[in-house]
C-alpha positions, 0 to 999 in steps of 0.5 A, a space after each residue: 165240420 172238417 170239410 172238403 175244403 179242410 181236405 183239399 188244403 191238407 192235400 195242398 200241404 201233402 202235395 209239396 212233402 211228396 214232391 220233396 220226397 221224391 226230387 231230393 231222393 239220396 242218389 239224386 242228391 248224391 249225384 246232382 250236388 244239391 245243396 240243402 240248408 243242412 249241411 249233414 246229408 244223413 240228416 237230409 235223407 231221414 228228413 225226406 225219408 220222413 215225408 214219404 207220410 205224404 203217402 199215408 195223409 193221401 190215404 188217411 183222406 181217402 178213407 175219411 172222405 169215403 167214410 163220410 159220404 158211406 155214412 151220409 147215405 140211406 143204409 136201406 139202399 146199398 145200390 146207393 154204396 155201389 154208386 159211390 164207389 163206382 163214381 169215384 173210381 171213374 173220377 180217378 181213372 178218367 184222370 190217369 186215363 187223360 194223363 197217360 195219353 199226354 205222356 205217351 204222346 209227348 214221350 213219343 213225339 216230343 223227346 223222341 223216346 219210342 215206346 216200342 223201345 220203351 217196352 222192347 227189354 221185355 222181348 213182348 209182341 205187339 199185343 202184349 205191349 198194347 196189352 200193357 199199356 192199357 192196364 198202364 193207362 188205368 193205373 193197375 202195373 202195379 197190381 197186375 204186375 206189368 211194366 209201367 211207364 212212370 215207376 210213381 204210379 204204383 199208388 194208382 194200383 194201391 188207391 184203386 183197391 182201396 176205394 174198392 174196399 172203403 165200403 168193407 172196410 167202413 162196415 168192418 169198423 162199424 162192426 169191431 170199431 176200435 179192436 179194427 186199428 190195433 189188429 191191422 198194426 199186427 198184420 203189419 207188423 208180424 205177417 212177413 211181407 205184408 208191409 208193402 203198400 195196402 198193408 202197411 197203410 192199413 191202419 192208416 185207412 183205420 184212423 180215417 174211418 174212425 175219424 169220419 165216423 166219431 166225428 174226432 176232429 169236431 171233438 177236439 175243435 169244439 173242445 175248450 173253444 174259445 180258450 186261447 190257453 188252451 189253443 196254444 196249448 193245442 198248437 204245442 201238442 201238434 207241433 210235438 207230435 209232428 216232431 215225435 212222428 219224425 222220431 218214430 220214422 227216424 228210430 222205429 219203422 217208419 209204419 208207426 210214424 203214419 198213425 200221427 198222420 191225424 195231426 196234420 188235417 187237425 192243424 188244417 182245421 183249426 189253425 190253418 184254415 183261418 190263415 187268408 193267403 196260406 189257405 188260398 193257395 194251399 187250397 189251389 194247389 190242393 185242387 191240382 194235387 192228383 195232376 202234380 202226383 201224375 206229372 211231377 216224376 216226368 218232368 223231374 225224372 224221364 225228361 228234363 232232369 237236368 233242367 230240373 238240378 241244374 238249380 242245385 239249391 234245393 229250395 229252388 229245386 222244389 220250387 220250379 219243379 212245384 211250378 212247372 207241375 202246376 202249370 202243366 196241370 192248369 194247362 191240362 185241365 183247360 185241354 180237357 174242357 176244350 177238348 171236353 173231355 170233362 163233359 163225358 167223364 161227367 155224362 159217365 158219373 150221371 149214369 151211374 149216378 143212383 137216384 133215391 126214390 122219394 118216400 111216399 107220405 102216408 
């Protein structure tokens, strides 16, 4: 069964396409001098352009996770769904909430960058800039629309509604099933304005639910198994659709390029998964995936950019970025058990916790 080791793996492999999506931006490039093993920079920026499908694997995994576990639970206790959700809510938030204070308090006494300064081009009073940083600190500038103190937190507000959502969603698709993927690549595709963010990850979302509740991924691993013609065969069809998802972000709108997304969990669980170092470290940094995404743009971006170009190569770019990320990660979450942080986040998660009463025997 894809397991939630298969998940944190595939986010492993997501992590790092993120990283590169964002440190080898065009401008970035263009203005750093990096150099990269293409020598055609228009190349280079469709390639990074492509691996923005990071952001549809992140949610293609929200949504199958969700899905499984909504699927998993007694129908006859919805008190069970609301549980979930909230649970899951608070594991996000309480991670965004420990990272913002860090951020603030490195921003403001270590680079000696106010925040006052910070937010002073909005001309807001006091109340309003504390205001802002507290819907900042939750992740929701994005969708209240406030000033924000990292600009790739906008998915925070996204991943947010999302897992609001996953319960409506899941029901939806129990109820319509496969008419659900084709009218949500409709909303997107002729509503004006509706691909941005949710919308346009919207079938994305689809594709996990159905994977979760079809059990597609067990399906094509139990499928001629044991075949090693076939399991070239199947390594072949990855590899082409991979390539075809490329061509689709390169020559269509890059919406369309995200309904392969499917392809690269599937080559976690039945390639990947059974290699011994690769899968171990992918794993490991599966685990600091949310940490990385929180951290990286700091580091590259609002405090040390110079540090971090100053390698030009865009393989060691990518690798001192990806190490110094992981490392602030590790380092926050040993704060966070010192500090024990991680004692009232999982208190919070017992108190929400729903308890199935035990079925009387007759």
């Amino acid at each position: 069964m894809f397991s939630r080791k298969h998940s944190t793996i595939t986010k492993g492999i997501l992590i790092i396409l993120m990283l590169a999506h964002h440190v080898f931006a065009p401008d970035h490039m263009e203005l750093y001098e990096v150099k990269t093993i293409w020598n055609n920079p228009v190349l280079a920026a469709q390639i990074v352009t492509f691996f923005k499908i990071c952001v549809a694997g992140f949610s293609f995994l929200s949504a199958f996770g969700i899905t499984r576990a909504l699927k998993n639970q007694n129908r006859k206790e919805p008190k069970a769904d609301m549980s979930l959700i909230a649970g899951r809510l608070i594991k996000l938030e309480s991670g965004v909430l420990f990272m913002y204070v860090l951020a603030v308090f490195y921003k403001q006494f270590i680079m000696r960058q106010s925040i006052g300064l910070f937010y002073a081009p909005l001309d807001m009073d006091l109340a309003h800039i504390l205001l802002s940083m507290c819907i900042d600190s939750l992740g929701l500038a994005a969708f209240m629309g406030t000033m924000p103190l990292n600009v790739t937190w906008w998915y925070l507000s996204y991943a947010i509604l999302l897992i609001a959502a996953m319960p409506l969603i899941y029901r939806a698709y129990e109820k319509f099933r496969y008419l659900l993927l084709p009218a949500a690549c409709m909303i997107c595709l002729v509503i004006p304005g509706m691909r941005v963010e949710f919308w346009c990850y919207l079938p994305t979302v689809f594709l996990g639910c159905a994977f979760a509740c079809e059990n597609w991924f067990e399906r094509l691993h139990e499928w001629k198994q044991g075949n090693y013609i076939i399991k070239a065969g199947k390594c072949t069809a990855c590899l082409f659709l991979l390539y075809l998802s490329y061509l689709l972000s390169k020559y269509t709108a890059l919406e369309f390029s995200y309904l392969l997304i499917f392809v690269i969990p599937y080559m976690v669980y039945e390639f990947i998964a059974f290699i011994p170092v690769l899968n171990f470290c992918l794993e490991f940094l599966g685990r600091h995936a949310a940490n990385i995404f929180l951290i990286h743009t700091f580091i590259y971006y609002y405090f040390y950019p110079d540090f971090i170009y100053s390698f030009q190569d865009s393989w060691k770019i990518l690798g001192v970025l990806l190490l110094l990320s992981l490392t602030v990660s590790i380092l926050t979450e040993l704060l966070k058990k010192i500090t024990r942080y991680n004692k009232l986040t999982e208190k919070l998660l017992f108190q929400i916790s729903y308890k199935q009463a035990p079925e009387q025997s007759l």
